[in-house]
C-alpha positions in Angstrom: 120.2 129.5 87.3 122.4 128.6 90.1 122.8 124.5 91.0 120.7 125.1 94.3 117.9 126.5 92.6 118.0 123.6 89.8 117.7 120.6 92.4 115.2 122.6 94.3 112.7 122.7 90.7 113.6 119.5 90.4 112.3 118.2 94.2 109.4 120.3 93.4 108.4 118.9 90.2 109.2 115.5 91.6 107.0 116.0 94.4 104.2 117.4 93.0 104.3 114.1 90.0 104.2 112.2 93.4 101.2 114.0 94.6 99.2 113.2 91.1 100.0 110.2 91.0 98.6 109.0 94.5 95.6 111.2 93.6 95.1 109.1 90.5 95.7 106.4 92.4 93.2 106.8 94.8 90.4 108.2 92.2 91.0 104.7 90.7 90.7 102.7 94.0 87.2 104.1 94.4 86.0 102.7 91.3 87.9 99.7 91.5 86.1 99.0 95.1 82.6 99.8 93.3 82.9 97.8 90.5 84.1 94.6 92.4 81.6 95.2 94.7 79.0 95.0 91.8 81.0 92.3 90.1 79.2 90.2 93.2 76.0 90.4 91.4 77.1 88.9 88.1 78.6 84.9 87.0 82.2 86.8 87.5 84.4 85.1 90.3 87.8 86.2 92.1 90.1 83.9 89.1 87.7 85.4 86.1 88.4 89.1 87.5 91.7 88.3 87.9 92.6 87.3 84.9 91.1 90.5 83.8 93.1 92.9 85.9 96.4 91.2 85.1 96.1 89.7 81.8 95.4 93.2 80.0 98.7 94.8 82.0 100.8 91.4 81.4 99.8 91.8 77.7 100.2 95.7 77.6 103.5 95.5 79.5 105.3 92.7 77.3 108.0 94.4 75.9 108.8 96.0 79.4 108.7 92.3 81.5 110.4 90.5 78.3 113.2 93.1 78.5 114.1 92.7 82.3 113.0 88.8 82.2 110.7 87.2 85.0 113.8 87.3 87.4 115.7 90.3 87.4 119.6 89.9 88.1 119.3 92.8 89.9 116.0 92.2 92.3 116.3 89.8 95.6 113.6 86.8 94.5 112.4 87.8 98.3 111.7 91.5 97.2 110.3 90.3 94.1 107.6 87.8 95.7 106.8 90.4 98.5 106.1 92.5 95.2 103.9 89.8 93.7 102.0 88.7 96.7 101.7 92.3 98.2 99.9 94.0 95.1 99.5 90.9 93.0 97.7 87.5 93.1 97.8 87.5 96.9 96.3 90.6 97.6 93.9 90.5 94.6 92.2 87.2 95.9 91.6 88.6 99.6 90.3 91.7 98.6 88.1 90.7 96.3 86.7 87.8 98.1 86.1 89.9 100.8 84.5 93.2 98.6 82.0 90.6 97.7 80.3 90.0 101.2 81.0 93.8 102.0 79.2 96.9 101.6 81.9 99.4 99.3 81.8 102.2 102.1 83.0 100.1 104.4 85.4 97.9 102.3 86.7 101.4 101.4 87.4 102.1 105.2 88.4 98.8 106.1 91.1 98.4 103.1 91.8 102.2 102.3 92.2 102.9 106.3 94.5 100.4 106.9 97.0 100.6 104.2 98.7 103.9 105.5 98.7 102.6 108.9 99.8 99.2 108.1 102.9 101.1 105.8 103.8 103.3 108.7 104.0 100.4 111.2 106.3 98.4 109.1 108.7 101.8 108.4 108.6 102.1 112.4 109.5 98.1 112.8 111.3 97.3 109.7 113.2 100.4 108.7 113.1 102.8 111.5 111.7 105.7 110.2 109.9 108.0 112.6 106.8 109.7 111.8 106.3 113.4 113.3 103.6 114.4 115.3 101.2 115.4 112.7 101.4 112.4 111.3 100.8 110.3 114.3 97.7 112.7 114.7 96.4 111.5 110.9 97.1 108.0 112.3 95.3 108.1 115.0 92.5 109.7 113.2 92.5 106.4 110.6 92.7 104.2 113.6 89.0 106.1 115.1 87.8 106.2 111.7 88.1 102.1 111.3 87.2 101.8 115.5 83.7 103.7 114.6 82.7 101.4 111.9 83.8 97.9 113.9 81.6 99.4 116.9 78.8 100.3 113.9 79.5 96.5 113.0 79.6 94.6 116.2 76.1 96.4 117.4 74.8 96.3 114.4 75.9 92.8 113.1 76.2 94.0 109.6 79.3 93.2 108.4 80.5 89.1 107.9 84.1 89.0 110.8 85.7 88.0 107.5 85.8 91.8 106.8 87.3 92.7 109.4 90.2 89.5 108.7 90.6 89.3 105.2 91.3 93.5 104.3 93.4 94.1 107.0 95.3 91.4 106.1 95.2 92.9 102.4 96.2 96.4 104.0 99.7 94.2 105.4 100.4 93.0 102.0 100.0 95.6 99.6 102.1 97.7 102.9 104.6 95.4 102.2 105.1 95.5 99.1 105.2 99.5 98.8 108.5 99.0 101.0 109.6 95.6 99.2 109.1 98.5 95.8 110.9 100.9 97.4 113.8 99.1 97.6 114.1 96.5 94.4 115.4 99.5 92.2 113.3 98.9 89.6 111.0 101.7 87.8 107.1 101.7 88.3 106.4 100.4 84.5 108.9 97.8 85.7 107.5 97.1 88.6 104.1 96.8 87.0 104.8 95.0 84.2 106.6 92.2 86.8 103.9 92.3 89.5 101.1 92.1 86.3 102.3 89.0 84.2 103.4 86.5 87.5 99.9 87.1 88.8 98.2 86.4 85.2 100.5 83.1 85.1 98.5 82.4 88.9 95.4 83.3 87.5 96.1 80.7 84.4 97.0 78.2 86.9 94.0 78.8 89.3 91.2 78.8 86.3 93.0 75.6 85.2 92.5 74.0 88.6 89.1 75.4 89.4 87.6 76.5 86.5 86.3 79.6 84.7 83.1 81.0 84.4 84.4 84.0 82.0 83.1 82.5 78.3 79.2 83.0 79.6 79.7 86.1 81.2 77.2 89.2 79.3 80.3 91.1 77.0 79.1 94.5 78.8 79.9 92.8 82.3 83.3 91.9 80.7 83.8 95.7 79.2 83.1 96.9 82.9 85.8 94.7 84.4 88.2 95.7 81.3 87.6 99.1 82.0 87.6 99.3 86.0 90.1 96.0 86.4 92.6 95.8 83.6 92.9 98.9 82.2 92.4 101.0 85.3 93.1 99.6 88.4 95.7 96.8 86.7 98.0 99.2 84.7 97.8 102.8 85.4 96.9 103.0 89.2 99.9 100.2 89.7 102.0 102.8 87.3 100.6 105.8 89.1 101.1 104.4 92.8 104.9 103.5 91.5 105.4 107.3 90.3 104.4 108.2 93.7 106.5 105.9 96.2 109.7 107.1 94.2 108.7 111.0 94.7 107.0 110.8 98.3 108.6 107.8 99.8 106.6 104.9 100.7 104.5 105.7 103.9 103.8 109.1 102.6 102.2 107.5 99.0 100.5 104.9 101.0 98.8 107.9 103.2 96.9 109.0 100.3 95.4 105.5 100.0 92.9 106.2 103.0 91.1 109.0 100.7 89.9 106.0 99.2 87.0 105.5 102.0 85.2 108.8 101.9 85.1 108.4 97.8 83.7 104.7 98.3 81.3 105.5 100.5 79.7 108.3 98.5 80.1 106.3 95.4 78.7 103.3 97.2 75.1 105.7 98.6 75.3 107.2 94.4 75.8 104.5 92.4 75.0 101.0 93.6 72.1 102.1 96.4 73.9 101.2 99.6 72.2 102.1 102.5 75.2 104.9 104.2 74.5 105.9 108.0 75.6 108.6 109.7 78.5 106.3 111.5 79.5 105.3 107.7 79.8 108.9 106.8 81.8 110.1 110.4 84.0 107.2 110.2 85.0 108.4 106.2 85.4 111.8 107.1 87.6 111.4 110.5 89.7 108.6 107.9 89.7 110.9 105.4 90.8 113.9 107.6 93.2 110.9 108.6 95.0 111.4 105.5 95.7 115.0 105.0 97.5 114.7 108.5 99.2 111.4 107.8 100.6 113.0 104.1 102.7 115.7 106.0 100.3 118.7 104.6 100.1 120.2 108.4 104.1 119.0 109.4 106.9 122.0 110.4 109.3 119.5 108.3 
């Protein structure tokens, strides 16, 4: 087998461990979305749910975070907050505050819509990387996609503004820190592990300032939050999205993110009863369409 042949099995395997891993990334999303969403209806607050989806990965991921230390040598402490705040403590506290007042198809637009477009804008800005036509295409289509529903909203007055505030806002963080990943050198377990135990010592410090309602919470509401937060979401979506910003690069990966709406929506109609319209189900299609456009599938190059 000659050398040119070797590296090319080797981009291919890369790419397609990139591909699975923002496909279980997004698969996870979903159900993170729907069960915060129903977390809403139980005692559970944003610092109890947060000390589920980062005290089981801090725990989990002790012997990689005690091996690299809290402050690795070789990561800028800028890189390394971005990290935190972008898909830690931050980003964990706007999104869920927000899921609670809003309906999981449209949290799902909302958040999943805006991640890829808020990652591409920051490569344009930051980094200048330039998207092909295709892509701008599956841009534009995310853009529409989010434009139908704030019409839907503003006629309709059915989502809280806060919605429209708080998961954008989100969609700039987590952004931020797939670039801020991108470049800190370290591996997704290492990345997770880092991002998972600063954000459980916030969570310590928040339940210490305001409280926690966690001890009289029903134990098959906490197994839920295990399951969907820690276990899930926490640890092997964070592992999974790693995997695929170091095979795809890190507006590709992020791309994938705005599957996220159409499998919220449809879980949202299924499984908790949300009433889905038919601008809820063309604004997750056209976002979803969004995607395969914004991932490359369709490019020349």
């Amino acid at each position: 087998m000659s050398a040119a042949t070797f590296t090319n099995n080797e981009k291919s395997t890369s790419t397609t461990v990139g591909y699975a891993g923002a496909l279980v990334t997004v698969l996870i999303w979903a159900t993170w979305i729907l069960a915060t969403r129903h977390s809403a209806t139980t005692q559970l607050g944003t610092i109890d749910i947060g000390l589920i989806r980062y005290g089981i990965p801090a725990l989990a991921l002790a012997p990689v975070w005690l091996k690299t230390g809290l402050l690795p040598k070789s990561v800028p402490i800028a890189l390394l907050v971005t990290m935190v705040a972008g898909a830690g403590a931050v980003f964990f506290q706007l999104t869920t505050s927000a899921i609670h007042s809003t309906p999981a198809s449209a949290a799902g637009i909302l958040l999943g819509g805006s991640m890829p477009l808020a990652t591409a804008l920051i490569g344009v800005i930051g980094f200048q990387e330039r998207p092909d036509v295709m892509r701008v295409f599956g841009l534009a289509a995310i853009v529409a996609g989010v434009a139908i529903l704030l019409v839907r909203s503003l006629a309709g007055a059915s989502l809280p503004g806060s919605s429209f505030v708080l998961l954008p806002m989100a969609a700039v963080l987590w952004a931020s820190y797939t670039h801020a990943f991108r470049r800190s050198g370290l591996t997704a377990v290492q990345a997770s592990a880092l991002i998972a135990v600063w954000s459980f010592l916030i969570h310590i410090v928040l339940a210490i300032v305001f409280g926690t309602s966690i001890a009289s919470v029903p134990l098959g509401e906490i197994g839920l939050q295990v399951l969907s937060q820690g276990l899930l979401s926490g640890l092997a979506a964070t592992v999974a999205y790693g995997l695929a910003v170091h095979a795809l690069g890190g507006t590709q990966a992020a791309a994938f993110t705005a599957i996220t709406p159409v499998l919220a929506t449809i879980g949202g109609g299924m499984l908790l009863g949300e009433e889905i319209g038919i601008a809820e189900i063309a604004a997750a299609i056209i976002t979803g369409l969004g995607v395969a456009l914004s991932t490359g599938i369709a490019s020349r190059r």
